[in-house]
VOBA-1610 file (N, C-alpha, C; in pm, whole numbers, padded with zeros to 5 digits, always signed):
BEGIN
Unk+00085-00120+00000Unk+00000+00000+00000Unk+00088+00124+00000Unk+00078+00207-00044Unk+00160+00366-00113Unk+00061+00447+00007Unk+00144+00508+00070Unk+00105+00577+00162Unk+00253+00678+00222Unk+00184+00764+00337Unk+00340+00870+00375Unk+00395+00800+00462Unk+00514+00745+00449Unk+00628+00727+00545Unk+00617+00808+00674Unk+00716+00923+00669Unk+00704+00990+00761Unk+00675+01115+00728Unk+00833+01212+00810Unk+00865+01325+00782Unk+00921+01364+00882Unk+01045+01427+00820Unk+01173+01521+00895Unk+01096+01667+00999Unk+01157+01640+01117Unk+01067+01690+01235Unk+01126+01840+01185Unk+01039+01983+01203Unk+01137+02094+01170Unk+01131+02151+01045Unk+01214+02238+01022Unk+01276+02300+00892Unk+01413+02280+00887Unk+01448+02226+00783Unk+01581+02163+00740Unk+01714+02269+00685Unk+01809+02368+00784Unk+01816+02474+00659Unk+01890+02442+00555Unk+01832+02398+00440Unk+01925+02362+00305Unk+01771+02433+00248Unk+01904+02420+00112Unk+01801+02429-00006Unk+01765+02304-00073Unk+01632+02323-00187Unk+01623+02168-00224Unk+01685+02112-00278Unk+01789+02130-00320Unk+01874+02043-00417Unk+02001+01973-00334Unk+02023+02074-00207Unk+02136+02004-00161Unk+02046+01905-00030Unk+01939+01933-00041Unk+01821+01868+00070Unk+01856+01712-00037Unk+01819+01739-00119Unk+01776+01595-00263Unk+01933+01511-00271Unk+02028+01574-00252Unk+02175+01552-00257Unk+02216+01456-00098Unk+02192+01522+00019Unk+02191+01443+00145Unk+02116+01334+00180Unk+01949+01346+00084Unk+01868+01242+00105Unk+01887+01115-00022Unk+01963+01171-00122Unk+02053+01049-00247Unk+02168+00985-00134Unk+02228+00988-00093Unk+02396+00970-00069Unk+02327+00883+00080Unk+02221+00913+00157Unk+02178+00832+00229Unk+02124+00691+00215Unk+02046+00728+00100Unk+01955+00608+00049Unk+02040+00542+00027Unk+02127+00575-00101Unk+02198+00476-00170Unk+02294+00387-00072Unk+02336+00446+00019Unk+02412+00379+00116Unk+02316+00267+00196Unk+02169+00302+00173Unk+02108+00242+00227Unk+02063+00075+00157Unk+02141+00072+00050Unk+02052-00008-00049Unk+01958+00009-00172Unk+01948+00133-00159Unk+01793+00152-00260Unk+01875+00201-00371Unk+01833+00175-00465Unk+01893+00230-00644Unk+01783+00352-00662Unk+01887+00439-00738Unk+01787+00541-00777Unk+01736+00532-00919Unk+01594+00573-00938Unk+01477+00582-01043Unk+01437+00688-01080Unk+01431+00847-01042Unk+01401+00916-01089Unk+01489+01033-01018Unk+01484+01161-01039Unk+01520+01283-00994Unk+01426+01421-01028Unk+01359+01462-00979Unk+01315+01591-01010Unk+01355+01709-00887Unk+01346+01849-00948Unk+01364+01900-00855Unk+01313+01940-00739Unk+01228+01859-00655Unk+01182+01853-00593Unk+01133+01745-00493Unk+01190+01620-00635Unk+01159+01496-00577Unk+01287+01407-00601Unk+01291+01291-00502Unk+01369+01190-00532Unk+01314+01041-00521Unk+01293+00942-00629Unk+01239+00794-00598Unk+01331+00705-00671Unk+01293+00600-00524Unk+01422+00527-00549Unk+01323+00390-00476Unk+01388+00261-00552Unk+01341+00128-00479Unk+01475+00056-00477Unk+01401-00065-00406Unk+01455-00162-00334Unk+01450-00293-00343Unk+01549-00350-00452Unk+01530-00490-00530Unk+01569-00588-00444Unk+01564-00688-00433Unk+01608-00780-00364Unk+01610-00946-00476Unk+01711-01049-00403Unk+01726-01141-00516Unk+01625-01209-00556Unk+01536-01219-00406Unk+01430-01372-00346Unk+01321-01303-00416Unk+01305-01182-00501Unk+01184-01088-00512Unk+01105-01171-00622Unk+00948-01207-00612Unk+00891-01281-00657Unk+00872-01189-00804Unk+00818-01301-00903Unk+00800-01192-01034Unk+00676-01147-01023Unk+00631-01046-01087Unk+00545-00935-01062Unk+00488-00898-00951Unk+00548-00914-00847Unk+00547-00870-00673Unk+00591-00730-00707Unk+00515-00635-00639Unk+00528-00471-00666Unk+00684-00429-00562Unk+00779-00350-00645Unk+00902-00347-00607Unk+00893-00243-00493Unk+00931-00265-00334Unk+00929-00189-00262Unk+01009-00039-00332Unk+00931+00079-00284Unk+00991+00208-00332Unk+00948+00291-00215Unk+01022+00403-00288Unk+00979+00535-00156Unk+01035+00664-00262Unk+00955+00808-00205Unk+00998+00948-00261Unk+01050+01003-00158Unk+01135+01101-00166Unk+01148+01215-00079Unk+01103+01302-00141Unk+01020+01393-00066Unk+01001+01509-00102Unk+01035+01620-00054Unk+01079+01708-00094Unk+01165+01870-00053Unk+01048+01992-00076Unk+00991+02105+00027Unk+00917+02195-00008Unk+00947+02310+00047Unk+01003+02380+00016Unk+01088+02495-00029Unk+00952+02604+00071Unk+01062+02669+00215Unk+00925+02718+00280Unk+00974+02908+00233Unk+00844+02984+00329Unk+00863+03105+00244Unk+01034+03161+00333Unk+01031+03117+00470Unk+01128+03176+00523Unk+01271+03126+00520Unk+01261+03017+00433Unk+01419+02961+00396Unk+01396+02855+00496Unk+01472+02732+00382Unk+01485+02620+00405Unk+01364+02487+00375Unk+01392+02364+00430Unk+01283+02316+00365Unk+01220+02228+00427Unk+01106+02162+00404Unk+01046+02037+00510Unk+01043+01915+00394Unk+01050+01767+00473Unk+01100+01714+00405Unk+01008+01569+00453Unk+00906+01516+00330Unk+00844+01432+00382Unk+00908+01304+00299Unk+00843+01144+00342Unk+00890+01057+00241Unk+00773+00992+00256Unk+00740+00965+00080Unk+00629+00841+00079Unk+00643+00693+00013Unk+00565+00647+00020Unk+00597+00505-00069Unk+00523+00396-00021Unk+00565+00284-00056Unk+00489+00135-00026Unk+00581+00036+00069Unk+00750+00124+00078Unk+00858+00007+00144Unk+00808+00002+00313Unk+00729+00031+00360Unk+00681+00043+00521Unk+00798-00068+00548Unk+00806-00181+00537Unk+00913-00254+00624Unk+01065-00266+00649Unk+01097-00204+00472Unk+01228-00154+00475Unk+01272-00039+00567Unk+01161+00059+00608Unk+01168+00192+00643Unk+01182+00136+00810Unk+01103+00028+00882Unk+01061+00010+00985Unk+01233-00050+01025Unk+01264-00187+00902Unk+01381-00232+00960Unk+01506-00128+00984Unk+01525-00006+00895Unk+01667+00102+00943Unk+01543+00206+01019Unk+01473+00157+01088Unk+01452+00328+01174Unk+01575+00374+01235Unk+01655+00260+01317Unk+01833+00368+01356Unk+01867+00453+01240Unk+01892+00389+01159Unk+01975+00497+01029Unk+01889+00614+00951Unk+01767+00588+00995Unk+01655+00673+00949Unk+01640+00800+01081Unk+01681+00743+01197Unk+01673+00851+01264Unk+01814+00906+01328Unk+01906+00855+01281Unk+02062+00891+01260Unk+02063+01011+01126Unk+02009+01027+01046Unk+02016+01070+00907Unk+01934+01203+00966Unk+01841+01188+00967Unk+01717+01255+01039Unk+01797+01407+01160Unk+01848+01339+01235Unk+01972+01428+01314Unk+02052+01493+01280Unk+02100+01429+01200Unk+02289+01493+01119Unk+02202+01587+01040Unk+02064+01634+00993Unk+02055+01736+00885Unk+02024+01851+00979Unk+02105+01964+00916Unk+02121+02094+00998Unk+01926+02146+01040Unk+01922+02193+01103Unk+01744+02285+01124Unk+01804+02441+01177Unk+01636+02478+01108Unk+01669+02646+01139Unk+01639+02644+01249Unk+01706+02766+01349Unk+01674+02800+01443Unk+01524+02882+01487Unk+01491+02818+01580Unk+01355+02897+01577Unk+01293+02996+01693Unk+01352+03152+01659Unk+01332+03197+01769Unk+01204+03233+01807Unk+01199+03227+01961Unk+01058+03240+01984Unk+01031+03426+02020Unk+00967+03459+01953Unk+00908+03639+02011Unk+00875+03608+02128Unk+00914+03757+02212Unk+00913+03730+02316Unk+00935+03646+02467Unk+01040+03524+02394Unk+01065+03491+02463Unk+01157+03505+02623Unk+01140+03481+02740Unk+01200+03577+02850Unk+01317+03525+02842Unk+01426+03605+02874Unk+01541+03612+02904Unk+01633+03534+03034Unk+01721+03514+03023Unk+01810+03409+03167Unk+01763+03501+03300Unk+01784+03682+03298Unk+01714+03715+03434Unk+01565+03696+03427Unk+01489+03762+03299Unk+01382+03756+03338Unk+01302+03643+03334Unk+01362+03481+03316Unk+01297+03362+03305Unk+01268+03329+03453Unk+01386+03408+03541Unk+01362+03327+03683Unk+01344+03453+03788Unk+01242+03452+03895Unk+01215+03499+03978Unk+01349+03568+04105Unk+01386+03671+04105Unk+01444+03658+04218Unk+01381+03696+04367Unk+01441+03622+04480Unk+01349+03640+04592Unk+01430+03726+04677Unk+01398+03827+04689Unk+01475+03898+04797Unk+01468+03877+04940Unk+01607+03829+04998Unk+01612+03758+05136Unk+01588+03879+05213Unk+01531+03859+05339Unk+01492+03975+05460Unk+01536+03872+05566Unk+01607+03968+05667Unk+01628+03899+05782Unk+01501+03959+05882Unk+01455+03831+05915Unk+01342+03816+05981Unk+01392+03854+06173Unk+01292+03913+06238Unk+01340+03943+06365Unk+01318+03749+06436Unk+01384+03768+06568Unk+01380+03653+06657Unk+01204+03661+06664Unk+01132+03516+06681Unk+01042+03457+06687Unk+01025+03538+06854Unk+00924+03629+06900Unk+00875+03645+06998Unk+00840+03543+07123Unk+00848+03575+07224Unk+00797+03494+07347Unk+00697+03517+07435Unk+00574+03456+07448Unk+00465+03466+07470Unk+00434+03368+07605Unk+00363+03431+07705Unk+00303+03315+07776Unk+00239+03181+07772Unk+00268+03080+07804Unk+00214+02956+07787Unk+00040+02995+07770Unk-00026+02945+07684Unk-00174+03036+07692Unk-00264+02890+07797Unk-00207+02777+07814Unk-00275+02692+07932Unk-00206+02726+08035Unk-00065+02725+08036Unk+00017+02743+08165Unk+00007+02869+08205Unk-00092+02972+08241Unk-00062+03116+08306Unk-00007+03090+08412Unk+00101+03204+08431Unk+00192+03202+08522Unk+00099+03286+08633Unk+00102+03214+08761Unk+00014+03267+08880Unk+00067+03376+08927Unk-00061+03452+08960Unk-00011+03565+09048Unk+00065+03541+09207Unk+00166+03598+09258Unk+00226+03585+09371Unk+00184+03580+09440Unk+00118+03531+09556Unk+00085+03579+09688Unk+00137+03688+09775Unk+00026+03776+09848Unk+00126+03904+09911Unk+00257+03846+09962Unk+00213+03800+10051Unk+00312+03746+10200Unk+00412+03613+10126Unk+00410+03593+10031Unk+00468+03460+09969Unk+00589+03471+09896Unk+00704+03433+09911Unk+00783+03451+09765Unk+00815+03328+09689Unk+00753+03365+09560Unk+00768+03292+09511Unk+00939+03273+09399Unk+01002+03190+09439Unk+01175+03196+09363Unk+01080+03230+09162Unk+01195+03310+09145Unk+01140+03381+08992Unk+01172+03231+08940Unk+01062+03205+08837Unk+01119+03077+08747Unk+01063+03149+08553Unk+01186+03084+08486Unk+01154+03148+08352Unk+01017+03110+08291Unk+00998+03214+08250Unk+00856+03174+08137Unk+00861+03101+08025Unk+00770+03029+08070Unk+00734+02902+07883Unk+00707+02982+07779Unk+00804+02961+07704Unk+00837+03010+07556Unk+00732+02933+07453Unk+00726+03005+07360Unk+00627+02871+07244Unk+00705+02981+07093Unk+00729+02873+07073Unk+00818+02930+06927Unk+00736+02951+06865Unk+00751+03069+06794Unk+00662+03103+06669Unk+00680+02987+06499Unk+00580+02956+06464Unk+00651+02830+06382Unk+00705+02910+06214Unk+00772+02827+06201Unk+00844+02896+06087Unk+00759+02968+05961Unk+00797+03067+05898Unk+00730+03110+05817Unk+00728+03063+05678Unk+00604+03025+05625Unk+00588+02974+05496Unk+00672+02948+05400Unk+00753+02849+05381Unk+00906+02818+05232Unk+00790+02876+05097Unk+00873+02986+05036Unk+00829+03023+04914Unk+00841+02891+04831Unk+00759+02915+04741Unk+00777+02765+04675Unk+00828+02781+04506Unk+00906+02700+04516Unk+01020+02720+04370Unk+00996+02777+04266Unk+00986+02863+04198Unk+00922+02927+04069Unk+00947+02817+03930Unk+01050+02741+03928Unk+01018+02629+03866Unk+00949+02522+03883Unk+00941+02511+04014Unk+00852+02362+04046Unk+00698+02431+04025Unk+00661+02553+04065Unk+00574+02570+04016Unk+00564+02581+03864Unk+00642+02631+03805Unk+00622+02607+03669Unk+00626+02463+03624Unk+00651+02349+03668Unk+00629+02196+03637Unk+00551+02197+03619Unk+00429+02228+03748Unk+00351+02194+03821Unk+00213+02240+03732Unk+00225+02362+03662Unk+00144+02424+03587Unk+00183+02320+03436Unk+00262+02313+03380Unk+00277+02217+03310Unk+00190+02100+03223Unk+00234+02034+03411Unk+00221+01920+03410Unk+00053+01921+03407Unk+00010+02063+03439Unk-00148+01993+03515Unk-00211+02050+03316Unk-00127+02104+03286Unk-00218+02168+03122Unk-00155+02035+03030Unk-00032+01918+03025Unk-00117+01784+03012Unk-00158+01751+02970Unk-00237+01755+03154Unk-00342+01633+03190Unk-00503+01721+03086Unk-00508+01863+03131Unk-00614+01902+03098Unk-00653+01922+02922Unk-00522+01918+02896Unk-00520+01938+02726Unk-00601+01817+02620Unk-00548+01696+02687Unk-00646+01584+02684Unk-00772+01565+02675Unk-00759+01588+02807Unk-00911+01607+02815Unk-01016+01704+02773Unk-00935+01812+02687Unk-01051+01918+02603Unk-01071+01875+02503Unk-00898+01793+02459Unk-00944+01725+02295Unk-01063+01635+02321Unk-01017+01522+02412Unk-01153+01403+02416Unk-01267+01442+02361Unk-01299+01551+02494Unk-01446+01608+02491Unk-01445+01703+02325Unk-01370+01767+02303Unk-01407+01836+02170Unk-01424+01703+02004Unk-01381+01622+02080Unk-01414+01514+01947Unk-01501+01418+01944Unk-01546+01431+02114Unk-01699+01368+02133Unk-01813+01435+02075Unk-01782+01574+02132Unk-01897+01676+02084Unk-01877+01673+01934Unk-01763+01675+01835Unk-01756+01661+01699Unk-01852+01549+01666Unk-01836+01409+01714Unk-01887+01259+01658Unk-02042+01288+01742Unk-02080+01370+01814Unk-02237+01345+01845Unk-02313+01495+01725Unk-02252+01579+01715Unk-02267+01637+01604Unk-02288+01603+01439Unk-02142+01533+01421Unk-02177+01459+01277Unk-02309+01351+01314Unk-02312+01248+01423Unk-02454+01171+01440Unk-02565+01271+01426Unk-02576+01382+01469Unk-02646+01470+01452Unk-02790+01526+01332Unk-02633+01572+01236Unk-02664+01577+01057Unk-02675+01476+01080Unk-02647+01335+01064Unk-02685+01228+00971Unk-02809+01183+01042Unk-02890+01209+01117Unk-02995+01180+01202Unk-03099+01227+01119Unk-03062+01301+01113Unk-03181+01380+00982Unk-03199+01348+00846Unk-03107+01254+00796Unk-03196+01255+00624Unk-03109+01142+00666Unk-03033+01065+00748Unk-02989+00938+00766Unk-02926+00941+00609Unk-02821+00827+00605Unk-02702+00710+00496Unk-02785+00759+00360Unk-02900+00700+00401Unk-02948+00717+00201Unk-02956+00824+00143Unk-02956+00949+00268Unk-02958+01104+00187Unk-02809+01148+00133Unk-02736+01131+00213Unk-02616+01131+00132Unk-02572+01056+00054Unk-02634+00963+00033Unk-02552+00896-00087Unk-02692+00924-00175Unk-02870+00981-00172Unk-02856+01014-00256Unk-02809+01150-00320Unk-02782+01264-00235Unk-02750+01341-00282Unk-02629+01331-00351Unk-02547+01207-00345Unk-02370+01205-00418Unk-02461+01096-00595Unk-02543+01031-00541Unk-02542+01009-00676Unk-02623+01103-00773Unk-02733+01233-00713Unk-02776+01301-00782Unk-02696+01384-00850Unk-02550+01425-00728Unk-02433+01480-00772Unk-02348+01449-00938Unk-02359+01253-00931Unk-02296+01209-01026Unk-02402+01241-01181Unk-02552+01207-01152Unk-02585+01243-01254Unk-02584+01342-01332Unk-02522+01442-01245Unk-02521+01617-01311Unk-02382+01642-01368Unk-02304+01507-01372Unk-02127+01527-01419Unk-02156+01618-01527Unk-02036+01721-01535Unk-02035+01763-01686Unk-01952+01716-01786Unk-01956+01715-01923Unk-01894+01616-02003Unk-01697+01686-01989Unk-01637+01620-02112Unk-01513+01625-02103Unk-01503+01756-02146Unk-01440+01866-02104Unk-01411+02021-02175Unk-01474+02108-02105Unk-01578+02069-02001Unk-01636+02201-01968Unk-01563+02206-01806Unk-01541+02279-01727Unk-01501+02321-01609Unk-01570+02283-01479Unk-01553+02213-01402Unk-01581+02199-01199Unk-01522+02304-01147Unk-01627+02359-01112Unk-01567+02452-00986Unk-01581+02356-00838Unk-01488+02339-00793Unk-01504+02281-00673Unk-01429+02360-00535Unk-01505+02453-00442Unk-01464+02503-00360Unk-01384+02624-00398Unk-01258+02647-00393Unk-01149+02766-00468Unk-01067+02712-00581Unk-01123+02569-00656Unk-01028+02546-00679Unk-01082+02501-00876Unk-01072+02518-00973Unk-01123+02429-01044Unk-01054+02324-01158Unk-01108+02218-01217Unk-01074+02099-01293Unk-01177+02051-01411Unk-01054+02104-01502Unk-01102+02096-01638Unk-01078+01970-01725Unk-01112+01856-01702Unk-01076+01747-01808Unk-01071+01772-01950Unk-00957+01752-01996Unk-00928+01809-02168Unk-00913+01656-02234Unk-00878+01552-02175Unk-00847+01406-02269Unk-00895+01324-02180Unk-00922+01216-02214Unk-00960+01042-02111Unk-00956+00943-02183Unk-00908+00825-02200Unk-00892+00708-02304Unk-00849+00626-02206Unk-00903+00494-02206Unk-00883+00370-02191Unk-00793+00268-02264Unk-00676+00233-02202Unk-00579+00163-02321Unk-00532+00013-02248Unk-00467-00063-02260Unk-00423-00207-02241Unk-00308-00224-02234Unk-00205-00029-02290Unk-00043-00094-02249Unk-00047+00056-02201Unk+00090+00089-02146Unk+00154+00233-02086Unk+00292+00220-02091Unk+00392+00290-02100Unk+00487+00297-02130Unk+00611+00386-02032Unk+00682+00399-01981Unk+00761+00522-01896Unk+00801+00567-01937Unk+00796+00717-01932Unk+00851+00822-01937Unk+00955+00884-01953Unk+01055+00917-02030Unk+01206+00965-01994Unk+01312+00923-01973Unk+01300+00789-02021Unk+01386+00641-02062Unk+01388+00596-02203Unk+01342+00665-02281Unk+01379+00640-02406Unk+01341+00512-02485Unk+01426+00397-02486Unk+01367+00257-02568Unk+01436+00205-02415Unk+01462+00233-02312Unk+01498+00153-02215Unk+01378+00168-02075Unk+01289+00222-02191Unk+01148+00223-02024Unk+01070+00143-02045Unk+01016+00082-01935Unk+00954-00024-01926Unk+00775+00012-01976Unk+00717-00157-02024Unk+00592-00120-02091Unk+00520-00247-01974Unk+00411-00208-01946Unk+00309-00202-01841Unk+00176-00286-01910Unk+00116-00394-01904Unk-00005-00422-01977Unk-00046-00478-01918Unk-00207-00419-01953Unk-00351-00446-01835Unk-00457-00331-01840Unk-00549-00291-01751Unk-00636-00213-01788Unk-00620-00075-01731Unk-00610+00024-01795Unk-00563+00137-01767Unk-00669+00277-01780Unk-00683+00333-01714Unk-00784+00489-01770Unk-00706+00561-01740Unk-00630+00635-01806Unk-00545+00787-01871Unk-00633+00892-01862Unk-00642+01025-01764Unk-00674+01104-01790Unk-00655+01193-01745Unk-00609+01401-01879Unk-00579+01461-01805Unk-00664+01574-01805Unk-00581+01682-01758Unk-00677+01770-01744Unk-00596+01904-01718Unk-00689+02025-01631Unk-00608+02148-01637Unk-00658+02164-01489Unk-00568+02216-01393Unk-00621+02275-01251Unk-00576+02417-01214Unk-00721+02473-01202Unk-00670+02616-01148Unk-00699+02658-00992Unk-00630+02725-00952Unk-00630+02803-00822Unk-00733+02887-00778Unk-00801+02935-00761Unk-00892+03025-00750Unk-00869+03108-00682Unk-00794+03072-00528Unk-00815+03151-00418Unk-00714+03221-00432Unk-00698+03281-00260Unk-00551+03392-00283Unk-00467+03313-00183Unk-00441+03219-00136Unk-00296+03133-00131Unk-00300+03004-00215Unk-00130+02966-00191Unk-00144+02895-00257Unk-00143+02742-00229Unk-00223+02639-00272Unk-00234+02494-00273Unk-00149+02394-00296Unk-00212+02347-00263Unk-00099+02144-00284Unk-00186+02117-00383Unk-00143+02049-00451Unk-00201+01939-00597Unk-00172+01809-00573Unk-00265+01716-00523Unk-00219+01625-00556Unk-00309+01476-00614Unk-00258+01376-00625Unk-00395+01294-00667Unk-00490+01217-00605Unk-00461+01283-00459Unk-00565+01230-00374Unk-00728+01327-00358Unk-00702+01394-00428Unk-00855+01471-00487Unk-00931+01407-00603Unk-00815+01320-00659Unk-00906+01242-00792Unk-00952+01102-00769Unk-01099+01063-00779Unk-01115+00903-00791Unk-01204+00911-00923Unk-01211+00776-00965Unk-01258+00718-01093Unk-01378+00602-01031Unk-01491+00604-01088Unk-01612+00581-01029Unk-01662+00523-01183Unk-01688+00369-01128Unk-01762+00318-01275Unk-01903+00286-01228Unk-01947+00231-01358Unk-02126+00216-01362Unk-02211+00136-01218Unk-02108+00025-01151Unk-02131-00051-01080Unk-02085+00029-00951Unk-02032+00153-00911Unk-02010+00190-00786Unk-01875+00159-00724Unk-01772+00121-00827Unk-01655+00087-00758Unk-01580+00188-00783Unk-01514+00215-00668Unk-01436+00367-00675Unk-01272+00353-00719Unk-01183+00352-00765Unk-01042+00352-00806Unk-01004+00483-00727Unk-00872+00415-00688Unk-00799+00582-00672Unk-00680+00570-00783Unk-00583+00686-00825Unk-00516+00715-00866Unk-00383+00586-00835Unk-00309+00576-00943Unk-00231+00424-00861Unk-00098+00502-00940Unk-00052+00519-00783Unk+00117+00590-00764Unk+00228+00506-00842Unk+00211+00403-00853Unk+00324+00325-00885Unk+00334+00318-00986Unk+00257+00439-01111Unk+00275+00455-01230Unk+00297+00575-01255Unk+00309+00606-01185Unk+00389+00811-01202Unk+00437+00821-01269Unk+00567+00750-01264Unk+00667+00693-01412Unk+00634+00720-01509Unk+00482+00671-01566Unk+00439+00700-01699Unk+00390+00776-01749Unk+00399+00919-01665Unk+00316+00997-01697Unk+00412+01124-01714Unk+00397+01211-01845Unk+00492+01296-01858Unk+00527+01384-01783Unk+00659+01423-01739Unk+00719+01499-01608Unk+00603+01630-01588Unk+00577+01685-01681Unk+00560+01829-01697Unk+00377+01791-01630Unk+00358+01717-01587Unk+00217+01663-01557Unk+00179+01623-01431Unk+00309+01583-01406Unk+00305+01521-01269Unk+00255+01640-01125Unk+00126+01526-01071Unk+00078+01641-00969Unk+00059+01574-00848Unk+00220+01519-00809Unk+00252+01451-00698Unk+00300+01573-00554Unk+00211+01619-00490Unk+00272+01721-00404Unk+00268+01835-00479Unk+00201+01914-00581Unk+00317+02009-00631Unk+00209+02142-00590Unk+00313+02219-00538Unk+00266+02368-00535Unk+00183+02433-00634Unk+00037+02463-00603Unk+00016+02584-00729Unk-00034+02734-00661Unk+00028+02860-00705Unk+00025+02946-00642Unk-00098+03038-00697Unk-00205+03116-00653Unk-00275+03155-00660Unk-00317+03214-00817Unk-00426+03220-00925Unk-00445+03248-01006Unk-00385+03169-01111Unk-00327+03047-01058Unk-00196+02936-01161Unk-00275+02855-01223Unk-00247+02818-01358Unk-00329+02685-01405Unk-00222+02592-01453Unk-00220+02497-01408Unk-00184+02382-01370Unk-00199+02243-01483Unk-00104+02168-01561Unk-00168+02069-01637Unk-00155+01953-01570Unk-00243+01818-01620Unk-00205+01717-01499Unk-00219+01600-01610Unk-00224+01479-01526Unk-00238+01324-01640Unk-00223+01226-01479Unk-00317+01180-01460Unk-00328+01085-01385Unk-00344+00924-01471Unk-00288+00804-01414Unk-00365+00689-01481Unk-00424+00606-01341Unk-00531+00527-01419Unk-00599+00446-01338Unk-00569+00303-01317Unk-00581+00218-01278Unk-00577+00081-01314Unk-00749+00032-01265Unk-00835-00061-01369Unk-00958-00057-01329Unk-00992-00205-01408Unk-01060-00268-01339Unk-01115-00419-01378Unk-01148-00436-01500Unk-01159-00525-01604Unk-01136-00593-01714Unk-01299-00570-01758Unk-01360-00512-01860Unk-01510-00519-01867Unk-01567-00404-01798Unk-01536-00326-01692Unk-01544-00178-01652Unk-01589-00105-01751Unk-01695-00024-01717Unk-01707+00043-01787Unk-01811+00232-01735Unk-01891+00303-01772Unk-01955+00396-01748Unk-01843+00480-01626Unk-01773+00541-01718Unk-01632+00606-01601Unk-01718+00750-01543Unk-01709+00758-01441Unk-01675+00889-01394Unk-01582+00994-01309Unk-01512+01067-01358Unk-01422+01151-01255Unk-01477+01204-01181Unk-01470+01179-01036Unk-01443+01249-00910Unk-01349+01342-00889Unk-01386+01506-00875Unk-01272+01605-00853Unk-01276+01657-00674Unk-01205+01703-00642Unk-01275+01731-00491Unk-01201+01842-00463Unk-01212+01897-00347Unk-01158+02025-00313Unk-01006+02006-00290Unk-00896+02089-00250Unk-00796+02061-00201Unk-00773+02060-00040Unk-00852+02109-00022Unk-00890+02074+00118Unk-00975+02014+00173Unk-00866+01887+00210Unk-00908+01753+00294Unk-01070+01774+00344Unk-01092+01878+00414Unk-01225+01881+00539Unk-01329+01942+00486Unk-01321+01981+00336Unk-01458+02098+00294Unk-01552+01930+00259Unk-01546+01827+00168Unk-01611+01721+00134Unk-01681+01770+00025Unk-01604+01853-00056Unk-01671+01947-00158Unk-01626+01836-00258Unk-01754+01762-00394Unk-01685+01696-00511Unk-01760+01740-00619Unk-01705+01704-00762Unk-01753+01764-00868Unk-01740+01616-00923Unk-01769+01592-01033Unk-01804+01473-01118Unk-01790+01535-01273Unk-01679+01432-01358Unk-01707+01465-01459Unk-01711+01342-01582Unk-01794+01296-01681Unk-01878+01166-01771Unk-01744+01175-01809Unk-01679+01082-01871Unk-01563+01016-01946Unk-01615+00973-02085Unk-01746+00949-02054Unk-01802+00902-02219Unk-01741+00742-02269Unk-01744+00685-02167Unk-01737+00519-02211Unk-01707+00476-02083
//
């Protein structure tokens, strides 16, 4: 399964190329051969002898994203989860040795003004008071009584200020415990909320409103607006071979069932977005959903590729995703969706076979 690895904790200060240069010279030491280079990306897999034939070849990307204040963050994805699991030492040896920006905090207090000083007072001697059960008796006229000293009662010590760090633990420690417990409750109140909406037109309203959605797809050429963002399908074809990219007569050819399709993505809003192909699924006549299948990136021309990639406000964007989809499949539809994960905003567009 192709999913995110991790990601480098921080901002890394390099730039991307010498980011792409430290994360080559690692891998390769690591075993993995390299497969591609862009500037932004690096993929590389991991052959082995015992490797069964057409068993999908463990791989992984790095990715480099260039932030506004210098330097870069640095995620990795792929399908090798066990290769990655067996060097976590060297993965988190590697991880260390790369320089990070410093991150100063505003306002942060200073060595005097972080710590309290207490100004010592010398306190007078603890007073001496009459025993308050033992009153000392009055004399008798005619009597003498030999003077004997008076019962003292110590005054008890005065309150130990208490550490300005231990109180700061202490505050800490108790925000925690309490931090917890606001998430809990704020994601209870989220899940009795979503039960909420769905209480009201219940499972079948949303799905029929997603298939009333699908019947309104627009054909190939006309525009989805979806949220800030929109997707214009310009080509779609169904083919039986695919080919890689940028290898010349030495790239490999792929055969089986395939849906090719690209398109144009624009920005709408005023920052700028991630692109990637987890906004696209492929939806046939029978309800089976495809996602986008990573392990053919390869075949799709560089200038297309919309793995991670930045688009900055008012940008239009070209793309080419392929599918892989069951034998006899047929009535395609594109699924476009917002770029943001949480709106659940989708558009639909007919493929025409």
């Amino acid at each position: 399964m192709y999913g995110e690895l991790g990601a480098i904790k921080g901002i890394v200060d390099l730039s991307p190329e010498h980011a792409l240069d430290e994360a080559e010279a690692f891998l390769v030491s690591q075993g993995y051969a390299i497969l591609r280079r862009t500037s932004t990306t690096l993929t590389v897999e991991r052959r082995s002898s015992d490797e069964a034939v057409g068993e999908a070849v463990p791989n992984l990307t790095v990715v480099v994203m260039a932030q506004p204040e210098g330097g870069v963050q640095i995620k990795i994805r792929g399908n090798d989860f066990e290769g990655v699991q067996a060097r976590q030492t060297e993965w988190m040896g590697w991880s260390e040795s790369l320089p990070r920006k410093a991150e100063g905090e505003a306002g942060a207090p200073t060595d005097e003004q972080g710590s309290i000083q207490t100004p010592e007072v010398d306190l007078r001697p603890p007073p001496t008071v009459e025993s308050p059960t033992l009153p000392a008796p009055a004399p008798a006229t005619d009597v003498q009584v030999p003077p004997q000293p008076p019962p003292t009662t110590t005054a008890p010590p005065p309150p130990g200020r208490e550490s300005t760090v231990w109180r700061g633990t202490k505050l800490a420690f108790g925000g925690c415990v309490v931090l917890p417990v606001l998430l809990v409750i704020g994601f209870v109140g989220c899940l009795a909320l979503f039960a909420g909406g769905r209480g009201d037109g219940g499972s079948g309203s949303g799905e029929s409103r997603e298939r009333k959605a699908q019947q309104a797809a627009v054909d190939i050429g006309q525009p989805v607006h979806v949220g800030e963002v929109t997707w214009t399908v310009t080509n779609a074809r169904q083919v039986s071979e695919i080919r890689e990219k940028g290898f010349g007569q030495f790239g490999e050819t792929k055969r089986g069932n395939f849906v090719i399709v690209e398109f144009t993505f624009t920005n709408n809003s005023s920052e700028a977005v991630t692109l990637d192909s987890a906004s696209l699924s492929l939806i046939d006549s029978s309800g089976n959903k495809s996602e986008v299948d990573p392990d053919y990136s390869s075949y799709v021309p560089a200038n297309k590729e919309i793995f991670l990639e930045n688009v900055n406000p008012d940008v239009r964007r070209p793309g080419e995703v392929v599918f892989t989809v069951a034998s006899g499949a047929s009535g395609f539809k594109l699924q476009v969706g917002d770029t943001n994960p949480f709106s659940g905003k989708n558009g639909y567009v007919d493929l025409g076979f």
